[in-house]
Structure formats: structure tokens, C-alpha cells
C-alpha positions in Angstrom: -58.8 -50.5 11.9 -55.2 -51.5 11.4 -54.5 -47.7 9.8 -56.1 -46.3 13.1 -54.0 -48.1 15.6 -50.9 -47.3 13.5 -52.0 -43.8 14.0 -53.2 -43.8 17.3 -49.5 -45.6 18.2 -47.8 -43.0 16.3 -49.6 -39.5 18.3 -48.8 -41.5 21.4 -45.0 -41.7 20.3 -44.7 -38.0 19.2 -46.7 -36.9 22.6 -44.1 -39.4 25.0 -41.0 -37.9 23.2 -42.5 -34.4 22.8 -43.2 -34.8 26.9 -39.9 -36.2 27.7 -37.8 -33.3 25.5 -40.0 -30.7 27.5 -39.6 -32.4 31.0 -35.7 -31.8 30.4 -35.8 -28.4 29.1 -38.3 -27.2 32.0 -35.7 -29.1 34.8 -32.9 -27.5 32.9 -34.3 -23.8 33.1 -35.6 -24.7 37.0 -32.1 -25.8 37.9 -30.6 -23.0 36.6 -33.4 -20.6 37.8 -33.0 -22.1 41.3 -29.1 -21.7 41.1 -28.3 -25.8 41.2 -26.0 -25.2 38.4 -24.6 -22.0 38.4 -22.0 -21.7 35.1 -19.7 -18.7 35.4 -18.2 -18.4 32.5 -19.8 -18.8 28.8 -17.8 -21.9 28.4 -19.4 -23.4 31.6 -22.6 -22.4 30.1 -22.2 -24.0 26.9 -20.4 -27.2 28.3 -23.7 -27.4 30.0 -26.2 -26.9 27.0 -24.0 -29.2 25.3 -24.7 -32.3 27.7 -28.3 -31.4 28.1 -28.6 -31.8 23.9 -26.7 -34.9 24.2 -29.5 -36.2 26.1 -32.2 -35.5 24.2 -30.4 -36.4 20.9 -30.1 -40.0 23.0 -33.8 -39.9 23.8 -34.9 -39.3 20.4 -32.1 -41.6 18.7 -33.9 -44.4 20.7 -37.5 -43.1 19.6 -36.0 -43.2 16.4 -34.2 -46.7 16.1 -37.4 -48.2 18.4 -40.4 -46.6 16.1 -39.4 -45.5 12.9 -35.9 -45.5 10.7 -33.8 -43.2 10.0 -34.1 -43.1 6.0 -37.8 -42.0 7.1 -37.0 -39.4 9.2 -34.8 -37.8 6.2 -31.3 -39.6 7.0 -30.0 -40.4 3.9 -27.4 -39.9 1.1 -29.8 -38.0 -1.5 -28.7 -34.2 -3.0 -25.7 -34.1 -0.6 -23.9 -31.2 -2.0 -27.1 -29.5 -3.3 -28.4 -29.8 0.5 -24.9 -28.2 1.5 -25.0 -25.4 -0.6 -29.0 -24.4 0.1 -28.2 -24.5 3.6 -25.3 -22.4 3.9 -26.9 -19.9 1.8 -30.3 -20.2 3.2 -27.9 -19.6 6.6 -25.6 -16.9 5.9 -27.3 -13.8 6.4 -26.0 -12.7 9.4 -22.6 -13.3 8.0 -23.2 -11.3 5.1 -24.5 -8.3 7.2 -21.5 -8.8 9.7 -19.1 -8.5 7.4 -20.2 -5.6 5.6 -20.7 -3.4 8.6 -17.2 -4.3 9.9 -18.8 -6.2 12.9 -16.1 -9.3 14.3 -17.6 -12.1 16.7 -17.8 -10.8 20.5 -16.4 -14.7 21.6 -13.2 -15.7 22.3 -11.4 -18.5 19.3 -11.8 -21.2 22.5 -15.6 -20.5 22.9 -16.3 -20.0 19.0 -15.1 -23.2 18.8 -17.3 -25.0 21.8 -20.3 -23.0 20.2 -19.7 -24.6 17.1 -20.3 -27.9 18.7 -23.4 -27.0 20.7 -25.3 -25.1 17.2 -24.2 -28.5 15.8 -25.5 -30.2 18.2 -28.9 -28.4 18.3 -29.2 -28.1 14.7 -29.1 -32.4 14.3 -31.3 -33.0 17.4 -33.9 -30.2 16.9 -34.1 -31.2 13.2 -34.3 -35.1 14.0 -36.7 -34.0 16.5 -39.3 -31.8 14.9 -38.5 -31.9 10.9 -37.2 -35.6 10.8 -39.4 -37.7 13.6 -42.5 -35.9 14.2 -42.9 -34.1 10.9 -42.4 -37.8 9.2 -44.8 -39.4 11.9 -47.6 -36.9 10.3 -46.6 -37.1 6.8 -48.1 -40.7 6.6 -51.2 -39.7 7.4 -52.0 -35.7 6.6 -51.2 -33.5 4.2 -47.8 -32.3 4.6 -49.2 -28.9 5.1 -51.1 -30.2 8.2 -47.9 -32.2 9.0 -45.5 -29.1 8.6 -48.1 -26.8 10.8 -48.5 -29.4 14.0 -44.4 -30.0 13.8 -44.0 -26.2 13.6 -46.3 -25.9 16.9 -44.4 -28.2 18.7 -41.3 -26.4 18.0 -42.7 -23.2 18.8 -43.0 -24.6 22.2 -40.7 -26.3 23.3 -38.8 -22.6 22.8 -41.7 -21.5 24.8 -39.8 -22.8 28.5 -36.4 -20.5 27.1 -38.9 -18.0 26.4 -40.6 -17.5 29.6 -37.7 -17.7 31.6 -35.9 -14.7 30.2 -39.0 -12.2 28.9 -42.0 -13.7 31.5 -45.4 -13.3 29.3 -43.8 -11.3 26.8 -41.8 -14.5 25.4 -45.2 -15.6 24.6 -45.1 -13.3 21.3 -41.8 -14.7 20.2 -43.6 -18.2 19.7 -45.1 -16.6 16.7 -41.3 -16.2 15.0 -40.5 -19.8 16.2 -43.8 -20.9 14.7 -43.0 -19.0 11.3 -39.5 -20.3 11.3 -40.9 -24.0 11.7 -42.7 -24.2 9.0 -40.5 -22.4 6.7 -38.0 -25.3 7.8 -40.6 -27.6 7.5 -41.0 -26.8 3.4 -37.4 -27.3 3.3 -38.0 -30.6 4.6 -40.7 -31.4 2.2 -38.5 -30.0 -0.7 -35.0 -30.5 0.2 -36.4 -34.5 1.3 -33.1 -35.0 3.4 -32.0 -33.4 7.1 -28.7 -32.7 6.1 -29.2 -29.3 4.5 -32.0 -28.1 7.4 -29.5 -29.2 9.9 -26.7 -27.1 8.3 -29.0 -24.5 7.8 -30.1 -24.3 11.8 -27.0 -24.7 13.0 -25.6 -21.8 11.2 -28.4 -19.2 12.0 -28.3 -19.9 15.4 -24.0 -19.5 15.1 -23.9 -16.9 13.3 -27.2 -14.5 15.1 -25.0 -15.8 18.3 -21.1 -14.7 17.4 -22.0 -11.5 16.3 -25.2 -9.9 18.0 -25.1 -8.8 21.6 -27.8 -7.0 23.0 -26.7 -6.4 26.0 -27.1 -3.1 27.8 -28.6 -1.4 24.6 -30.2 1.2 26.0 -27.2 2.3 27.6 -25.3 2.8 24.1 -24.8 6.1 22.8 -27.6 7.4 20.6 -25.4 7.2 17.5 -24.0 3.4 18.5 -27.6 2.8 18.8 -28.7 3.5 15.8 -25.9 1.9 14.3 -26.7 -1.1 16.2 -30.6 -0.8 15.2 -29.5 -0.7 11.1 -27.6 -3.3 11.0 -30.1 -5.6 12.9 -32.4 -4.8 10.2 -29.7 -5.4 7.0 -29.0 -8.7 9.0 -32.9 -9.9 9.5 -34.2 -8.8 5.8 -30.8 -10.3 4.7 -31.1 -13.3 6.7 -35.0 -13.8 5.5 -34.4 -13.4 2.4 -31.8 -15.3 2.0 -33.8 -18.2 3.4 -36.4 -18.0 1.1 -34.2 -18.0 -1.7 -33.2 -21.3 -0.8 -36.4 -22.8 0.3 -37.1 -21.8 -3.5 -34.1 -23.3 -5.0 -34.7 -26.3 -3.1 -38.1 -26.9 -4.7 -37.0 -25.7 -7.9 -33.5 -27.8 -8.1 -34.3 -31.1 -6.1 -36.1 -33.6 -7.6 -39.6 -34.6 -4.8 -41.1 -36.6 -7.5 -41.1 -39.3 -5.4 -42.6 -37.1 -2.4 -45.6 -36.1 -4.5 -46.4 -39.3 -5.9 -46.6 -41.1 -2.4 -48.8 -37.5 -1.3 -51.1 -37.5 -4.4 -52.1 -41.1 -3.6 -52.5 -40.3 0.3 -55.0 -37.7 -0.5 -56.9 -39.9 -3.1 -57.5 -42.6 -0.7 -58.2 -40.0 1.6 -60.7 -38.2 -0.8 -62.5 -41.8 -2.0 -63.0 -42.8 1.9 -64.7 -39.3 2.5 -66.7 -39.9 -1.0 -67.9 -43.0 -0.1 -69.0 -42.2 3.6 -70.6 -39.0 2.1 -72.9 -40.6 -0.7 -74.0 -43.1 2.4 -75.1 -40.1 4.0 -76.6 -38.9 0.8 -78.7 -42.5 -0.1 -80.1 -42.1 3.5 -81.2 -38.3 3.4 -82.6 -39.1 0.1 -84.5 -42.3 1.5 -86.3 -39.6 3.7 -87.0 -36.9 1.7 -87.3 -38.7 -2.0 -88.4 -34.9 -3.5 -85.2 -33.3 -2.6 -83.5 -32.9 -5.6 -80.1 -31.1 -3.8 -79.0 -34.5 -2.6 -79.8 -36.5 -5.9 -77.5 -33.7 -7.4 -74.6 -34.1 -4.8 -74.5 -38.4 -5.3 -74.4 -37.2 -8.9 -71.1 -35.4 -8.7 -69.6 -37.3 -5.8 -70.2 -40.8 -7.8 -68.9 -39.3 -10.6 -65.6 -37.6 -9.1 -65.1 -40.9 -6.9 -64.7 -43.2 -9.8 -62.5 -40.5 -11.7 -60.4 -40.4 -8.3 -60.2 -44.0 -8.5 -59.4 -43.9 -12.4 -56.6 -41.4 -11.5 -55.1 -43.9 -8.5 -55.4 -46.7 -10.4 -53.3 -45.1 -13.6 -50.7 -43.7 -11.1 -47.0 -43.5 -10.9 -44.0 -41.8 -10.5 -43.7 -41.3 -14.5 -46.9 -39.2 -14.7 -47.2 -37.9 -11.1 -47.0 -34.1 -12.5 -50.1 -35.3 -15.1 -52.0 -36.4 -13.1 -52.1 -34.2 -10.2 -53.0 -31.5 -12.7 -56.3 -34.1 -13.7 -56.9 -34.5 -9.8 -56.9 -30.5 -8.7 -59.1 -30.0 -12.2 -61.8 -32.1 -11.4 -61.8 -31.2 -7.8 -62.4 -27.7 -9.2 -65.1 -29.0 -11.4 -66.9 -30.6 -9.2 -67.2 -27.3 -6.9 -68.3 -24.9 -10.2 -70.9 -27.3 -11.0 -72.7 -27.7 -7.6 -72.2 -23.5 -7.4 -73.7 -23.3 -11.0 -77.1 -25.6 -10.0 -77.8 -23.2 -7.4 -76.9 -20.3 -8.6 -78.6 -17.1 -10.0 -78.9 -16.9 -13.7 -76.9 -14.1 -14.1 -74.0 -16.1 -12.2 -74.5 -19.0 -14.2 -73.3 -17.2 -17.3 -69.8 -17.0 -15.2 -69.9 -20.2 -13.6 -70.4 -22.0 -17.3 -67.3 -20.2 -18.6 -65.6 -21.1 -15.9 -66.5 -24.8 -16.3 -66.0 -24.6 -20.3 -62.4 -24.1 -19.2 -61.7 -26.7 -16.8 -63.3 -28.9 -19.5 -60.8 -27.9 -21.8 -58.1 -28.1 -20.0 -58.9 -31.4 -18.6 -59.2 -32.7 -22.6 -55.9 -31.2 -23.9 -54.0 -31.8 -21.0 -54.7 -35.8 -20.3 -57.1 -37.2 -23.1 -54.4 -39.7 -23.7 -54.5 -41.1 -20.5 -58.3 -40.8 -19.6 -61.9 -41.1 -22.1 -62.8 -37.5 -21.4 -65.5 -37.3 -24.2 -68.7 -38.4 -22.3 -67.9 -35.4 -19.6 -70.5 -33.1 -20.9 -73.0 -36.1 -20.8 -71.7 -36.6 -17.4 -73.1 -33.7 -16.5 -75.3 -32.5 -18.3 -76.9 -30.0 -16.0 -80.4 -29.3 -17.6 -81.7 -32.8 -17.3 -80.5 -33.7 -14.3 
């Protein structure tokens, strides 16, 4: 019950702070829309952006310091230069395509230097937003896929205000790149297991995309400026994307998540044993009814058995043999599926279902038969008394 309120508290936190960022975003876009503030110049307009992401960095700060910490949200001193280096590489397309088609930045020193501050800026409150409070928030109680996904949909729309006011409907379709560019940020997150190098990484897409690409008045270009124009956008995106998934892989490759996976492998146990034991409730009762059905006598079979090899696997578990482990856990999940598919199946699939099974026997004997008595498994289940 406890859990529950924890995680009711926590939704109601993400939804008020998610609320509150869009409420100043929306009042933003209708003040300027409405001609309230009026900037003149690009500096005007980035003085402005600037204060409006002071704000919300305030907002969430206090979200932050009132609800959660910031070592939880991904604050911390972990991989420093490792999280430098992935994020200016994951970062640095544009640059790279820039510079090798001669382009220079279309600002003035003065406002290259106030943009620097306001893609700082967004970078650190986006990331605390999105990747370091709400991402966290879900992480304690879903998978971090499911965590990574929801975060990714938030971010998607709070662009969506930005969106709509300059391209109407059409903005609608560039949620699906904010969407895709969420979660790829959000596995650098889950790898990377520190803010600093996402941060550096958003900050420097945004600078970069912004110093050197003007679209302005395309169409007017002459056809040969156009196409110029048109080839290097592509070098710069399949440079850019690229780029970034080379170091989302170098930061699961290179930084240690041991820790990560350990604290996500037991999440998904207790998860797994709660679901077990609510299930074979349901199974005792359907059974009570219909006593002939031998389906349901098959299922408590399997789910007692892979319940007290889930608790066998939480109760050996730590960060020492994490990697071990995990392997046993997504083994006898598979298992568990082959051998309900192979008690219902045809005969001819049963030939292919047993060699399936003979191998996730074997592996689950060579790989962990010094941590776990693996030699009863075949009396376990042995499928032609049950």
C-alpha cells in the first residue's frame, strides 16, 4: 500500500511540474503571438528565451530539492570526462558537416556568445526535466524501457506548443523526431547514468543546427544554392545521427551500469513474483471450478516452479554476479514459454519446441550450475506425466 501511494505521489509530481513547464511555454508563445513582447533583434529574442528557461530551471530545481535529490536525477561526479567526450561527439555533427562544406555561423560573435548561454541553459533544464526528474521518477517503478518511452512523450510535447505556433497542424509530425530524439537521450541516460554528458550533448545540437543552418527564404535560392543547401542538410543529419549513435554505443560499451542493472533486475523480479503469485490465485480458483481442466493444472505447474527459481535468483543477487544471473533470469523466462507452447502443440512442432528447450537446458547448466541445483530440471518438468 505504501509502494502505491509512493507511486501515486510521484505521477502527481511529474503531472504538476509537467503542467506548470507547459503553462509557461503556452503563455510564452501567446505573449509573443499576441505581440506583448515584441523582440527586435535576435538578441532581444534570446535575452527573452533565456529568462523564460531560468524560470523553469527554478521550478523544477524546487521539484527537485522538495521531491527527489539530485544524485537520483543523475547529478553526480561519475565518468566525468568519459561523459564529456560522448557528448561532444555524440553532438558534433553539424560541426563536422559545416566545416567541410566551408559553411561559417550566420550570427554575429555578441549573439554566438548569448546563444551559448540559452543552449546551455536549455540543455541543463530540459535534461533535469525530462531525463533526470521524470525519467528517474519512472525508473523506480517500470522498466526503464517504459520509463524512457513516457519521458520521451512528455518531451515530445512540450515541443508540441513551439511546434504549432510556427507550422499549425503540420508541427504535429515533427513530434515524431522529438519523440525519437527522447528516447535515444533517454538510453544515454540509462547508459551514460549521469546528466552531464546528455546535457553537453543537447546543448551542442541545438548550437550547432542553430549557428549554421538558416532556412530562410529557401525557395527563393537559386536552383544550384538550393541544391547545395539540400546536400549538405543531408551530410549534416546522417552525420549528426550517426554520430549520436556511436556514442549512445560507446556509452553502454565503456561506462560501467552494473550498478543500474542490478537495482533493474531485482525491480523486475519482485515485479515478476507479485504477478506469479496473483496469477496461480487465479489458477487454484479456475481449477476449484473445473477440477478436469488439465490447462490450468499445467500453468500452476510452471508458474510455481519459475516463481521459486525467481525467488532463488533474488535471493542469490548482487552486484558481483548481476551479468550471471540475468542470463539465468531471461533463460528460464524463455523456458517457461517453450514448455507451455510444447504441451499444446502439434506433434510435428513438438520435435522443434524440444530442441529448443534441450538448449535452454543446457545453457542454463553450463552457464550457472555453480550457483543454482539445476539437475532435478528435467524432473521438473517432465512433460509426459504431467
Amino acid at each position: 500500500m505504501r509502494s502505491m501511494n509512493g507511486k501515486s505521489k510521484d505521477w502527481k509530481n511529474i503531472i504538476i511540474l509537467f503542467v506548470i513547464i507547459i503553462s509557461v511555454i503556452i503563455i510564452f508563445y501567446l505573449l509573443e503571438y499576441f505581440n506583448i513582447i515584441n523582440p527586435i533583434t535576435a538578441i532581444q529574442q534570446f535575452l527573452i528565451t533565456i529568462c523564460i528557461y531560468i524560470l523553469m530551471l527554478s521550478i523544477t530545481l524546487f521539484f527537485v530539492k522538495k521531491t527527489s535529490s539530485f544524485k537520483i536525477i543523475g547529478l553526480n561526479k561519475e565518468n566525468v570526462l568519459k561523459n564529456v567526450g560522448i557528448g561532444v561527439l555524440g553532438s558534433s555533427g553539424f560541426l563536422i558537416a559545416s566545416l567541410l562544406f566551408g559553411h561559417t555561423p550566420i550570427y554575429q560573435i555578441q549573439e554566438l556568445l548569448i546563444l551559448l548561454v540559452l543552449v546551455i541553459l536549455i540543455g541543463i533544464t530540459e535534461e533535469i526535466i525530462f531525463r533526470g526528474y521524470i525519467q528517474a521518477k519512472l525508473n523506480k517503478y517500470y522498466k526503464s524501457i517504459f520509463a524512457i518511452l513516457i519521458s520521451s512523450l512528455f518531451f515530445a510535447l512540450a515541443h508540441m506548443p513551439r511546434m504549432l505556433f510556427e507550422l499549425g497542424f503540420l508541427g504535429i509530425i515533427g513530434m515524431i523526431s522529438y519523440t525519437v530524439i527522447g528516447l535515444i537521450f533517454g538510453y544515454y541516460k540509462r547508459f551514460l547514468n549521469n546528466l552531464l554528458g546528455i546535457i553537453i550533448l543537447h546543448a551542442f545540437w541545438d548550437y550547432w543546427i542553430l549557428i549554421f543552418v538558416s532556412i530562410n527564404n529557401i525557395f527563393s535560392l537559386p536552383e544550384l544554392e538550393l541544391l547545395n543547401l539540400l546536400i549538405y542538410l543531408l551530410t549534416a543529419e546522417l552525420l549528426s545521427f550517426g554520430l549520436l549513435l556511436l556514442g549512445l554505443f560507446l556509452s553502454w560499451k565503456f561506462i560501467d551500469h552494473t550498478e543500474f542493472d542490478f537495482y533493474e533486475l531485482k525491480k523486475i523480479l519482485n515485479n515478476r513474483l507479485n504477478k506469479l503469485e496473483k496469477k496461480i490465485t487465479s489458477l487454484n480458483l479456475k481449477v476449484e471450478i473445473s477440477p478436469e481442466n488439465q490447462k490450468y493444472k499445467f500453468e500452476i505447474k510452471l508458474d510455481e516452479h519459475l516463481k521459486n527459481k525467481f525467488k532463488e535468483i533474488l535471493d542469490k543477487l548482487s552486484i558481483e554476479n548481476i551479468r550471471e544471473l540475468k542470463n539465468l533470469y531471461i533463460y528460464e523466462s524463455k523456458l517457461k514459454v517453450l514448455l507451455f507452447r510444447y504441451y499444446f502443440a502439434t506433434p510435428a512442432l513438438k520435435t522443434i519446441f524440444e530442441r529448443k528447450i534441450r538448449y535452454l537446458k543446457n545453457k542454463l547448466k553450463i552457464e550457472n550450475e555453480e550457483k543454482f541445483d539445476l539437475s532435478k530440471i528435467n524432473d521438473d518438468f517432465d512433460l509426459e506425466n504431467i
